[in-house]
C-alpha positions as CSV (number, residue, x, y, z in Angstrom):
1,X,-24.4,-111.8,2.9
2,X,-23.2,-108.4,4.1
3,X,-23.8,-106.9,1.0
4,X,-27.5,-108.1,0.8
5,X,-27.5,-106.6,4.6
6,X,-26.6,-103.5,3.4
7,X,-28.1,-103.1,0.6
8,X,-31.3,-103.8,2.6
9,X,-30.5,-101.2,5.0
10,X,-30.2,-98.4,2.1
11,X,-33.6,-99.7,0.6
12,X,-35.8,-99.2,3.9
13,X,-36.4,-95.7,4.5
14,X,-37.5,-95.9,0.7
15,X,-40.1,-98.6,2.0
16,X,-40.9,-96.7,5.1
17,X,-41.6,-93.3,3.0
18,X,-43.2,-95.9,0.3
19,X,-45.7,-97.0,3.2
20,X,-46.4,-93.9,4.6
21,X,-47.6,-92.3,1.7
22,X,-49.5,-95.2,0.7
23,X,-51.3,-95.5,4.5
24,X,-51.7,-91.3,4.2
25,X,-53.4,-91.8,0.7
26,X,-55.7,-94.5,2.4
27,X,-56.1,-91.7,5.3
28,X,-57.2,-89.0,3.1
29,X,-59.6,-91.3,1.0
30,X,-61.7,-92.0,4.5
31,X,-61.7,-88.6,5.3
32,X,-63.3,-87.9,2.0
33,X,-65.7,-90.9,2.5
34,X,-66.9,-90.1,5.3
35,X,-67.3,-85.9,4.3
36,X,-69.4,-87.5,1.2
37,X,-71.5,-89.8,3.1
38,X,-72.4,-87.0,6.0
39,X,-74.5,-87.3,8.6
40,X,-73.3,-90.5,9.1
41,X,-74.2,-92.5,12.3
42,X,-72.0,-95.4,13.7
43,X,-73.0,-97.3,16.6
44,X,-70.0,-99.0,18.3
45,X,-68.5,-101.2,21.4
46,X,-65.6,-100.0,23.4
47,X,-63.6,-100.9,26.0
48,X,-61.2,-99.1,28.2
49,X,-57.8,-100.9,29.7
50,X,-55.7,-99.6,31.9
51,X,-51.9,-99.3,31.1
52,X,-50.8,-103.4,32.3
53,X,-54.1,-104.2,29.9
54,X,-57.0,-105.1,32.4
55,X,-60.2,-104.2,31.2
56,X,-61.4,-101.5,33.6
57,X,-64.3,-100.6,31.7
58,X,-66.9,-101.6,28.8
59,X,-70.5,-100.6,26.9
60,X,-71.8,-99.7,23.5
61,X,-71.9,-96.0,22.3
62,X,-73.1,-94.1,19.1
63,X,-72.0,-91.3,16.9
64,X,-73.7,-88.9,14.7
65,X,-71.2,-87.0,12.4
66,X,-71.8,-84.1,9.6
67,X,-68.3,-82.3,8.9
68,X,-67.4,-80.8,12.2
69,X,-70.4,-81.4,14.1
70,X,-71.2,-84.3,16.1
71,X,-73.0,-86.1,18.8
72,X,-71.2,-88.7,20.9
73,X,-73.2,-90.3,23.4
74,X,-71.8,-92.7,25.7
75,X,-72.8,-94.3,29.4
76,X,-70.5,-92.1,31.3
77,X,-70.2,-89.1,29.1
78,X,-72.1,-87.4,26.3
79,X,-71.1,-84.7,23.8
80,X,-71.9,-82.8,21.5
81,X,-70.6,-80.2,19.2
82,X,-72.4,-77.8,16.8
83,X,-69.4,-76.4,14.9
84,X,-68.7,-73.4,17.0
85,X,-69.5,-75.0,20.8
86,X,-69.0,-78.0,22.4
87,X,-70.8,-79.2,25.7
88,X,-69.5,-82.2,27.7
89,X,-71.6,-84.1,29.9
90,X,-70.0,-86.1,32.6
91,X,-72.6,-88.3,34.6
92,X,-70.0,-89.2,37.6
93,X,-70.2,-85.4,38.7
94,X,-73.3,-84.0,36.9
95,X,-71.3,-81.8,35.4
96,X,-71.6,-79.6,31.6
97,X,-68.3,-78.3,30.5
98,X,-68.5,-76.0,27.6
99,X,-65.5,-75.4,25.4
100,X,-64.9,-73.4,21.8
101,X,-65.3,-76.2,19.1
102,X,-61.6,-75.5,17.3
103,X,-60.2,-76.0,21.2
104,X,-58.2,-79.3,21.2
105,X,-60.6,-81.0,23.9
106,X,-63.2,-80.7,21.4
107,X,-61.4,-82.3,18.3
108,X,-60.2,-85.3,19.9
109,X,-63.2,-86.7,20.0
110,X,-64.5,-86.4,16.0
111,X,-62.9,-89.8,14.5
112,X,-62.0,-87.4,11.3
113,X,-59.4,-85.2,13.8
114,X,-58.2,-88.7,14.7
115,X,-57.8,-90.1,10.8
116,X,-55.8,-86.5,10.1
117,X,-53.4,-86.8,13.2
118,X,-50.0,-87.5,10.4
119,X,-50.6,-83.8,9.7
120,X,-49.5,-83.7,13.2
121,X,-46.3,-85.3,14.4
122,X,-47.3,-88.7,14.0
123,X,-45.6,-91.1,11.1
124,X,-47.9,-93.8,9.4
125,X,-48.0,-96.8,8.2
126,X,-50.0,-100.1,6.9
127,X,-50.3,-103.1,6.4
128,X,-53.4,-105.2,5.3
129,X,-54.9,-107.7,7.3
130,X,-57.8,-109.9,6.4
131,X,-60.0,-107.4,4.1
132,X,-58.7,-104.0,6.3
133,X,-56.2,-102.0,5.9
134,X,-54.6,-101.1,9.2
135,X,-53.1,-98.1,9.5
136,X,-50.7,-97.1,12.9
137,X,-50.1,-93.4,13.5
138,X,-46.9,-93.3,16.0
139,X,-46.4,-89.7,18.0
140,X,-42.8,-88.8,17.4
141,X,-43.3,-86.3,20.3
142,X,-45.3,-86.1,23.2
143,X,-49.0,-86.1,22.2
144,X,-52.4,-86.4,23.3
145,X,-51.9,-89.9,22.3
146,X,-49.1,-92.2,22.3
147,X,-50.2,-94.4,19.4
148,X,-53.4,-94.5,17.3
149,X,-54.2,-98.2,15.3
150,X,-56.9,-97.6,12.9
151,X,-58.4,-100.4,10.9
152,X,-60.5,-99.3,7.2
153,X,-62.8,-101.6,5.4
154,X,-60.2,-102.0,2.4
155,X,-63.6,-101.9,-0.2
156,X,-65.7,-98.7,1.4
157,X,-63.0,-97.2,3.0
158,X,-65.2,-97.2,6.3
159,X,-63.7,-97.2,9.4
160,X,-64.6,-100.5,11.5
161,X,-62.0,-100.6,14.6
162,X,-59.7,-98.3,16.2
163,X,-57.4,-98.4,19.4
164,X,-56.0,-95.4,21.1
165,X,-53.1,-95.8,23.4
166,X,-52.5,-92.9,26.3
167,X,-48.8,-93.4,27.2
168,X,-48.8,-94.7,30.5
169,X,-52.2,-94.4,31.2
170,X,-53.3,-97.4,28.9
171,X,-55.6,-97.4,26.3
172,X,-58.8,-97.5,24.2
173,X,-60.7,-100.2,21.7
174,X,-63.6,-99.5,19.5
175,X,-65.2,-101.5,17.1
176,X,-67.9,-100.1,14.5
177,X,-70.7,-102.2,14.7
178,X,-73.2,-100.4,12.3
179,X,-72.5,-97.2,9.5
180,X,-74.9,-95.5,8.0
181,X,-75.0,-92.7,5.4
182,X,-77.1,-89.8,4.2
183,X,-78.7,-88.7,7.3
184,X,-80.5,-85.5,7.3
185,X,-80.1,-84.4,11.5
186,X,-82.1,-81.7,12.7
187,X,-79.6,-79.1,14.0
188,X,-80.4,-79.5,17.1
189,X,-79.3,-82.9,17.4
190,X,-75.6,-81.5,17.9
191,X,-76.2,-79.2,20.7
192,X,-76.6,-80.4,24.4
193,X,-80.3,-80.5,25.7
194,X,-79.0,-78.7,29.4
195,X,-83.3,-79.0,29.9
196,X,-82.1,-82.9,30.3
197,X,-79.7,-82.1,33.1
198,X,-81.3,-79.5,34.9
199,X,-79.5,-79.9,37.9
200,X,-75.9,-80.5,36.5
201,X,-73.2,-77.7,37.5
202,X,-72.7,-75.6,34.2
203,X,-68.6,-75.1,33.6
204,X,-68.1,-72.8,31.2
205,X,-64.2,-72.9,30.0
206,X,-64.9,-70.7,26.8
């Protein structure tokens, strides 16, 4: 018995590195989905819990996504991002922030940035669960985010649910509810319409 104990013990970080490559090779083949299929739009339900898991918060939002550039627009907040600017609208305090779009605020939000985090200090791993492949991505140091639970269609590679834990804060779940590919967006689909908010306080953190 002890020697199947220990020889289990010397197998697992094999398994552990075994699983983490596999869930960054199903990582990196998303990635390259979703650059293929670009624009892409998802529309999506979400709902925000606080950190002893009441709901707090819930709606439907929608995403349009080409590379770098995006448009996330939700009840509370809208954003968008042209590649070189991003513009964040928050309803509460009709308020525009404007940030550079490489700045870390900006990336968080762009479900790719989210998909590369084990470049990042995070480990990875898998399992598969009922037609998805559900990847975790654990921060081994403090992070933006404590934990990130992404679940891929294991045929298309799509992404249909994630959850995004804030340690101590609580945390995040989104579910996909419609993905479509080989949208042609006018440019101008990615940059904030400030005519829309014309009396919204401009906060320029550039």
């Amino acid at each position: 018995m002890k020697k199947t104990i220990l020889s289990f013990l010397l197998f697992l970080p094999l398994l552990l590195c075994a699983q983490g490559n596999n869930a960054v090779a199903l990582l990196e083949n998303a990635i390259k989905k979703i650059e293929a299929d670009a624009a892409v739009q998802m529309t999506f339900s979400y709902s925000v819990y606080d950190a002893g898991g009441t709901e707090q918060f819930s709606d439907d939002g929608s995403l349009k996504l080409d590379g770098g550039r995006y448009a996330l627009l939700l009840s509370p907040m809208k954003l968008w991002c042209d590649g070189q600017t991003q513009w964040s609208y928050m309803a509460q305090v009709n308020e525009v922030y404007i940030t550079d779009a490489d700045s870390q605020e900006a990336q968080i939000y762009n479900p790719v940035y989210l998909m590369g985090l084990y470049k990042k200090g995070y480990t990875c791993s898998v399992e598969s669960v009922g037609g998805k492949n559900v990847i975790t991505l654990q921060a081994c140091e403090e992070q933006d985010f404590d934990k990130v639970i992404l679940s891929l269609d294991a045929k298309t590679s799509q992404p249909v649910a994630m959850c995004i834990f804030v340690d101590g804060q609580g945390y995040t779940t989104v579910d996909v509810t419609s993905y479509k590919s080989g949208y042609d967006f006018d440019s101008r689909v990615y940059t904030c319409p400030l005519e829309d908010f014309p009396t919204a306080e401009i906060v320029d953190m550039r």
